[in-house]
MISELO-591884 format. One record per residue (C-alpha): residue number from 1; chain; z, x, y. Coordinates in pm, whole numbers. Layout:
N
> seq; mol; zz; xx; yy
> NUM; A; Z; X; Y
...
REM end
This chain:
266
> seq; mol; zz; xx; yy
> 1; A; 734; 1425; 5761
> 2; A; 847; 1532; 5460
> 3; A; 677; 1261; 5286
> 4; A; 333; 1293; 5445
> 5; A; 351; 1676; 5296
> 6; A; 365; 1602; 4983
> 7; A; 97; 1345; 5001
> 8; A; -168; 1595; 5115
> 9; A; -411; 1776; 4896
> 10; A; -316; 2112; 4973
> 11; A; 29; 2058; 4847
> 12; A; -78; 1895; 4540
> 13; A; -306; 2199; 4502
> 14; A; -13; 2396; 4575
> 15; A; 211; 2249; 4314
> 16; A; -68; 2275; 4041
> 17; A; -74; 2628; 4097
> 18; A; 226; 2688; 4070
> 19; A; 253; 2515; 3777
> 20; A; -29; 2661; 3616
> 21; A; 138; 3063; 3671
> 22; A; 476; 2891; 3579
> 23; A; 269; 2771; 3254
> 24; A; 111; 3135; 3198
> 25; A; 439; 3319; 3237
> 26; A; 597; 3076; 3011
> 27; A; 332; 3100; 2758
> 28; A; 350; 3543; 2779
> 29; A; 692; 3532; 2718
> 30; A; 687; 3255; 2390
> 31; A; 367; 3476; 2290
> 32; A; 558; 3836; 2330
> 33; A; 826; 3695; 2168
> 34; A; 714; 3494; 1850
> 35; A; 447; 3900; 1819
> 36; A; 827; 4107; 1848
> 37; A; 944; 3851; 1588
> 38; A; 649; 3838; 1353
> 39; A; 610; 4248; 1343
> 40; A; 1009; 4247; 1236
> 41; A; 946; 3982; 962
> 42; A; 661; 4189; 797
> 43; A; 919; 4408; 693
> 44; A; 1052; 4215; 440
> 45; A; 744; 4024; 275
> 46; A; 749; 3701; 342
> 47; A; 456; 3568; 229
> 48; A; 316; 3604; -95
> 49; A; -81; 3720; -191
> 50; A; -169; 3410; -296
> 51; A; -127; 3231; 24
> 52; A; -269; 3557; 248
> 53; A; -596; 3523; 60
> 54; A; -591; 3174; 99
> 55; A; -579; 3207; 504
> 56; A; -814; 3484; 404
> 57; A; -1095; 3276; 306
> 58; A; -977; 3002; 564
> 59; A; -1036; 3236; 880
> 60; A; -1309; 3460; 724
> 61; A; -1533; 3234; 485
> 62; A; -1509; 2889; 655
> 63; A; -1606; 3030; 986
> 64; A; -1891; 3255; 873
> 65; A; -2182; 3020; 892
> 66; A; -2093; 2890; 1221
> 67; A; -2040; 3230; 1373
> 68; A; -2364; 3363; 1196
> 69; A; -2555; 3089; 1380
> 70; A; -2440; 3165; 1690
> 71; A; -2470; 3581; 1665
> 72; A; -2816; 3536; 1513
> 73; A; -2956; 3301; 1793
> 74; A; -2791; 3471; 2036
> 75; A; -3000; 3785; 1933
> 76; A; -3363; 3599; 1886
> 77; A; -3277; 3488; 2264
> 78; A; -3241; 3818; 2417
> 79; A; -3490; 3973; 2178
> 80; A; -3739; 3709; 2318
> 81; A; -3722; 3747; 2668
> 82; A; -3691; 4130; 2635
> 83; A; -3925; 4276; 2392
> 84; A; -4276; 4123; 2535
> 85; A; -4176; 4261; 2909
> 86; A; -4047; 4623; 2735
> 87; A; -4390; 4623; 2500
> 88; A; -4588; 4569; 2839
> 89; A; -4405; 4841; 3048
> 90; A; -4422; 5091; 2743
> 91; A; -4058; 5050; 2615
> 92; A; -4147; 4919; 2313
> 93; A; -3964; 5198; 2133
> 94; A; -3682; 5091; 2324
> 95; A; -3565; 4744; 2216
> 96; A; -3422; 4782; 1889
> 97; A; -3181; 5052; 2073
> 98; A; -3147; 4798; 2330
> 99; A; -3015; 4495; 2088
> 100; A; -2834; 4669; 1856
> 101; A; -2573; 4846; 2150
> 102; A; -2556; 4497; 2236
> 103; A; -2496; 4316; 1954
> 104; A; -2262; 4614; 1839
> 105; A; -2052; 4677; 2191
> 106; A; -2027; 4314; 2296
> 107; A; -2226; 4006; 2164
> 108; A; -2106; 4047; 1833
> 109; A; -1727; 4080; 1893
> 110; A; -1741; 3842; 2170
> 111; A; -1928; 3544; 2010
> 112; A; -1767; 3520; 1659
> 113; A; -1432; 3547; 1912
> 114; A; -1546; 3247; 2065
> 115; A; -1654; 3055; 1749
> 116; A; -1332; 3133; 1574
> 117; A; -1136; 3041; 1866
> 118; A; -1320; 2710; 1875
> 119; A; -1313; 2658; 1458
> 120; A; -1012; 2856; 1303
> 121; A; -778; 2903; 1590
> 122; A; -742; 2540; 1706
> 123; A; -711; 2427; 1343
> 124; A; -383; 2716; 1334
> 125; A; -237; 2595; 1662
> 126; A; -249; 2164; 1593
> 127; A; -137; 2229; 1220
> 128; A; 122; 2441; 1361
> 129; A; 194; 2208; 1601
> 130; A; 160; 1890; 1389
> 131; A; 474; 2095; 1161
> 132; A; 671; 2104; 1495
> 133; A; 673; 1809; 1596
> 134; A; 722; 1611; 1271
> 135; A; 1061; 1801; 1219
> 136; A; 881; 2026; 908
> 137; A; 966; 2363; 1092
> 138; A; 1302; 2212; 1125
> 139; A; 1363; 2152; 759
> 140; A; 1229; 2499; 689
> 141; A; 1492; 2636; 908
> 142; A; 1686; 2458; 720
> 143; A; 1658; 2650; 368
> 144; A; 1759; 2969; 590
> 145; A; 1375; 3021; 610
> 146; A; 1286; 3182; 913
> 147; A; 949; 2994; 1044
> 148; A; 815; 3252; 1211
> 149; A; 769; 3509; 951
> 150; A; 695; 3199; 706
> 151; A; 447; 3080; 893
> 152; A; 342; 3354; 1101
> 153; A; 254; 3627; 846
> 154; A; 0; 3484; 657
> 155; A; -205; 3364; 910
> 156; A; -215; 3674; 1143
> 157; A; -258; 3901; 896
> 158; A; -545; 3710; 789
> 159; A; -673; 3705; 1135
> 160; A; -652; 4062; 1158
> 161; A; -794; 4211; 852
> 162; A; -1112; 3922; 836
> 163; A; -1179; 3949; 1203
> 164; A; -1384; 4267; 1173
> 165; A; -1564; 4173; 845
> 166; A; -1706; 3864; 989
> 167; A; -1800; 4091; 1309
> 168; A; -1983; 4330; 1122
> 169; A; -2172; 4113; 899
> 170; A; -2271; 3913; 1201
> 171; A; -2397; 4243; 1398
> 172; A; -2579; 4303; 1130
> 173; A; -2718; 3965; 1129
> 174; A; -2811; 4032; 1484
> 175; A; -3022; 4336; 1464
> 176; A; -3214; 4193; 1190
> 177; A; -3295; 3885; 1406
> 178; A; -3372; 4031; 1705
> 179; A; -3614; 4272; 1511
> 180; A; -3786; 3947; 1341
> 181; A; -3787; 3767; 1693
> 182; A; -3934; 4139; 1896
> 183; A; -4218; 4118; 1617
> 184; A; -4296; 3755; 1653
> 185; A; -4319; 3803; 2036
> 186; A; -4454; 4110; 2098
> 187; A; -4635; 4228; 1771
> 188; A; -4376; 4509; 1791
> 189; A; -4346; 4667; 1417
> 190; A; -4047; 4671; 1233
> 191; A; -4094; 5023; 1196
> 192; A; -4058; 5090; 1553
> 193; A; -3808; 4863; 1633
> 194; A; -3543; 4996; 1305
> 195; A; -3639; 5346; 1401
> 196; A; -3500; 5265; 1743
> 197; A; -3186; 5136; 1633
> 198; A; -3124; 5369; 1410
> 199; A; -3135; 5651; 1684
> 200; A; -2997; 5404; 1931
> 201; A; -2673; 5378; 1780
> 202; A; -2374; 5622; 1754
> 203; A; -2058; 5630; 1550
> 204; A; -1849; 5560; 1861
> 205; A; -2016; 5235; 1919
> 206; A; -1910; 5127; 1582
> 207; A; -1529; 5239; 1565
> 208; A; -1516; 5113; 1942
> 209; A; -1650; 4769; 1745
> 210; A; -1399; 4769; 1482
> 211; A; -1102; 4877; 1670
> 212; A; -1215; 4561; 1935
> 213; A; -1218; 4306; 1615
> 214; A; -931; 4407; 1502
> 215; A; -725; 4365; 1794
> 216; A; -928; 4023; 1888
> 217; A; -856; 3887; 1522
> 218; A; -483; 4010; 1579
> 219; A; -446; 3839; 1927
> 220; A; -622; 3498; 1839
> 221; A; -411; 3408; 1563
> 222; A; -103; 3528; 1715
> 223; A; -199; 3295; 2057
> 224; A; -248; 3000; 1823
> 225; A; 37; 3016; 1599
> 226; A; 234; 3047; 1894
> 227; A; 83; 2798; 2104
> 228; A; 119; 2580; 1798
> 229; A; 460; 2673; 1771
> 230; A; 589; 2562; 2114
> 231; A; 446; 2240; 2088
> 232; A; 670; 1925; 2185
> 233; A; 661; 1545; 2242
> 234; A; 474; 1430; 1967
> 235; A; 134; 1374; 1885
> 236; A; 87; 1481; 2313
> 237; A; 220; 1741; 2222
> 238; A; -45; 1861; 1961
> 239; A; -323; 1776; 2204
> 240; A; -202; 1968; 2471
> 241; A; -70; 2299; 2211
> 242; A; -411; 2338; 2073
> 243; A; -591; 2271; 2417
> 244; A; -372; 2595; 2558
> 245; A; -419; 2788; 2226
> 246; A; -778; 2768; 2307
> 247; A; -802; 2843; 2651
> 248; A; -554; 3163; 2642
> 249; A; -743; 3258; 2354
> 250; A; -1099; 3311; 2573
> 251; A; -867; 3425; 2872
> 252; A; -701; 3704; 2630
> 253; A; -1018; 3836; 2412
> 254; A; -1222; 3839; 2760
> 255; A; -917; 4079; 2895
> 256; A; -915; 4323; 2597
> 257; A; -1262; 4359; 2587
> 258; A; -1243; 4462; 2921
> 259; A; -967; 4676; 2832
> 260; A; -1166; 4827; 2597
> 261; A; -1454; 4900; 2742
> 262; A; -1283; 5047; 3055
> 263; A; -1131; 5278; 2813
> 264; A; -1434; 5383; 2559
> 265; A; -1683; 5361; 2813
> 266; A; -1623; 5474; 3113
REM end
């Protein structure tokens, strides 16, 4: 009987739950642990300036055009289906407000999160990984480095300071599409739709922004050097770290910006 159990689908289903939370608890402890561990290391400086602004340029400048392409598009899409139905009803005046609180609270933040997830944090988490499992971590441990502040430091401190420069440039990208895409549609002047955003915005929306970036650049390095970290049987191994660096990456940022908004706006 036994036997028969264990053959069925809703065991199987079962067991791949459980090894999914098992996977996720597993995953928050390593993740608490290697942030507890980094945040002790910074104490003593173990990186040096050259190698910061070298991550510096690897997490802000490399992923810049890619995340500019996305914000901007993503704001000539909304701009497009909303200005020509706003013009008609009389809320013309309305739409630069309208894109800029979105591009500012949310599409912004959320969609250079995703594109430096995709770009930046998977290339942390395999080269992290690719160092774990070909014994490199190993020998660094071995010069009474610790690898965690060595490896760690740089990288999340990069994440952390660039996040909410490449945020703000590509809000600002944004607006300016979605007031080029509201005139193409809609014949809506520029004058009308800056005017809007200008009174449609507050400084709240924009601390709420940079405190968000911040803490999304902080957690998306620190998920992929970690993931990267507890990687294991080879070049599997690597696969499978970067795959979960990437997932718990979208799961986290999608979890603080909740977090945030419950607590700025509501």
């Amino acid at each position: 009987m036994k036997i028969y159990y264990k053959a069925t689908y809703t065991y199987k289903l079962l067991k791949g739950f459980m090894q999914t939370a098992e996977s996720l608890i597993s995953t928050l402890g390593s993740i608490v642990m290697f942030g507890i561990e980094f945040i002790k290391g910074l104490r003593d400086k173990p990186t040096t300036i050259k190698e910061l602004m070298y991550q510096c340029y690897r997490f802000g400048v490399t992923s810049l055009p890619i995340t500019l392409s996305i914000v901007g598009m993503t704001s000539v899409i909304v701009a497009m289906q909303v200005a020509g139905e706003m013009v008609k009803q009389g809320g013309g005046n309305y739409v630069g407000m309208l894109v800029a609180i979105l591009m500012v609270r949310e599409e912004a933040v959320i969609m250079a999160g995703f594109a430096i997830i995709s770009m930046i944090g998977s290339s942390l988490a395999s080269e992290i990984a690719t160092m774990k499992v070909t014994e490199q971590v190993d020998a660094i441990q071995v010069l009474k480095v610790n690898p965690v502040h060595y490896l760690f430091t740089p990288r999340v401190l990069a994440g952390t300071l660039m996040m909410p420069i490449v945020v703000i440039i590509s809000a600002l990208i944004g607006i300016l599409g979605g007031g080029v895409a509201s005139n193409l549609v809609s014949g809506l002047s520029y004058k009308a739709y800056f005017d809007s955003v200008w009174f449609g915005l507050n400084t709240h929306d924009l601390n709420v922004c940079i405190m968000k970036s911040f803490a999304f650049g902080f957690v998306i390095s620190l998920i992929s050097c970690s993931c990267g970290m507890d990687a294991k049987d080879g070049a599997k191994g690597v696969g499978l770290a970067t795959t979960k660096a990437v997932v718990w990456s979208f799961v986290a940022i999608v979890i603080v910006d909740l977090i945030f908004a419950a607590a700025c706006f509501y």
